[in-house]
N, C-alpha and C positions, 0 to 999 in steps of 0.2 A: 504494500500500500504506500502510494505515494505522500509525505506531510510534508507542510508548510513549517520553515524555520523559522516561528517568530523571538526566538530566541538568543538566536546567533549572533548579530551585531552585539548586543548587550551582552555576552560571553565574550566574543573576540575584541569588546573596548576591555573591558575587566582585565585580560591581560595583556591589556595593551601590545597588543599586536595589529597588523596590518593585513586587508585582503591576501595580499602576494602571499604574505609570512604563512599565512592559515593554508591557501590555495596550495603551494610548494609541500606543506607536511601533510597532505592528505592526497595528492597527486591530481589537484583541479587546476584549473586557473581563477584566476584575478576574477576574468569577467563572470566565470560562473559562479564565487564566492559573489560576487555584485548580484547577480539576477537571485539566487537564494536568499541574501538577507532582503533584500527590497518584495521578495513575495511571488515576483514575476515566477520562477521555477520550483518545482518542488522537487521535497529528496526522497529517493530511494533509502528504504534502510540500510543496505551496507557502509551507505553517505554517511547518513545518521550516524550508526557507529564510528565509521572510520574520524568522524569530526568530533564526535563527545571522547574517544580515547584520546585524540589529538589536544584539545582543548583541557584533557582532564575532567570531565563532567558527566553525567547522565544523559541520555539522550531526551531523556523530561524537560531538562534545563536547554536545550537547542529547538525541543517544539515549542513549550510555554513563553509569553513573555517578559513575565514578573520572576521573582525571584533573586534571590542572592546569590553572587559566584564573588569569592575569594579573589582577587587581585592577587596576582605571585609576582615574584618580586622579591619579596623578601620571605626564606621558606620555611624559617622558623614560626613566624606570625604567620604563613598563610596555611600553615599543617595545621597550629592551633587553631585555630579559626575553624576550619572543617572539621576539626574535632569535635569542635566545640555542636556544629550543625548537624552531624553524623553522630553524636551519642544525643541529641535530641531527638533524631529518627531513631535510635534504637528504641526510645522510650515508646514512639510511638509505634514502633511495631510491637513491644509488648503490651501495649495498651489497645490496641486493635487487632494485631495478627494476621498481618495484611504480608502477604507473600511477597506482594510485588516491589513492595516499600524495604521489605528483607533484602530480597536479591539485588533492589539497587541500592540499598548501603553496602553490602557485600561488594560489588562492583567498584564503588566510588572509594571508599576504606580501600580496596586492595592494590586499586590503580595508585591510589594517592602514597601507600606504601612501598610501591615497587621507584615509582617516582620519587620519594625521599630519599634511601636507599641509594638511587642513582646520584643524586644530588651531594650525598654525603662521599661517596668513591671520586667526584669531581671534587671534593675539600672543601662543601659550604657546611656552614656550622647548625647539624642540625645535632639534637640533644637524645639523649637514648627515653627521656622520659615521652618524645614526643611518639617514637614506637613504641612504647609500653599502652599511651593511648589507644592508637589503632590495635596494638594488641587486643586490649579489653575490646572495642567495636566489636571487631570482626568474630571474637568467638562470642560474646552476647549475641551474636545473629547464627553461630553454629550452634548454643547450647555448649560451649563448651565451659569447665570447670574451671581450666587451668590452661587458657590459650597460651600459644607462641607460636608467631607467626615469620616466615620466614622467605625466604625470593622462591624456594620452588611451592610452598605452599598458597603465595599470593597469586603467583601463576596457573598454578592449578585452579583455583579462584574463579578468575576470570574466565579461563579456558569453559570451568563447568558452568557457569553464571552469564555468561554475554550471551548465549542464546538464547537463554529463558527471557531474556529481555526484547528481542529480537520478534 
């Protein structure tokens, strides 16, 4: 099914990137980042995906047009900040028990930890408490006891979780 991205500019100002920049990491162009955010084309889910991994976000947050996306930049404050978003959705999944609200914390948690990870092997200063966070998320959405999460089980993750979303 095809959907409209009313989302997208308002994701791609947030981290301050440029059509090209978005266009080039998802393998589109310029003018067709142009004709999506302005409404004229719509996207294919694979789009949809290949742009919410790229951008770091939910594919919810690239159809909707409200909502909050995290500014990066700075990726100490911008982990804690989703942390901060993301154990609010935990809450609300166990307050509702809504599957789909699950697997896209799962999702967003695990990309955002594969993504910090990467960040910290390039030498930015992220702090161990801030994956202790994502830890706690991610297994509150498994049931688990005594989470730890780790690159190949964030992988896994995603691997098992992006199509359910799909």
């Amino acid at each position: 099914m095809l959907r409209d991205l009313k989302g997208l500019r308002r994701v791609r100002e947030a981290r301050v990137l440029t059509q090209r920049q978005v266009a080039d990491s998802v393998g589109l162009t310029q003018a067709a980042i142009s004709r999506l955010e302005a409404g004229h084309t719509r996207a294919r889910p694979t789009t949809i995906q290949r742009l919410a991994k790229a951008l770091l976000v939910s594919p919810e947050e690239l159809i909707y047009r409200e909502g909050f996306v995290v500014p990066l930049g700075r990726p100490q404050q911008a982990a804690a900040e989703l942390a901060n978003i993301l154990e609010r959705d935990v809450q609300g999944v166990r307050m509702i028990g809504s599957e789909e609200l699950r697997v896209s914390v799962l999702v967003r948690a695990s990309r955002a930890y594969l993504k910090l990870r990467e960040l910290r092997e390039r030498g930015e200063d992220v702090p161990d408490g801030v994956f202790s966070r994502y830890d706690a998320i991610i297994g509150a959405c498994l049931g688990d006891a005594e989470p730890k999460v780790n690159n190949e089980r964030a992988d896994a993750l995603l691997r098992e979780m992006e199509p359910a979303q799909a």
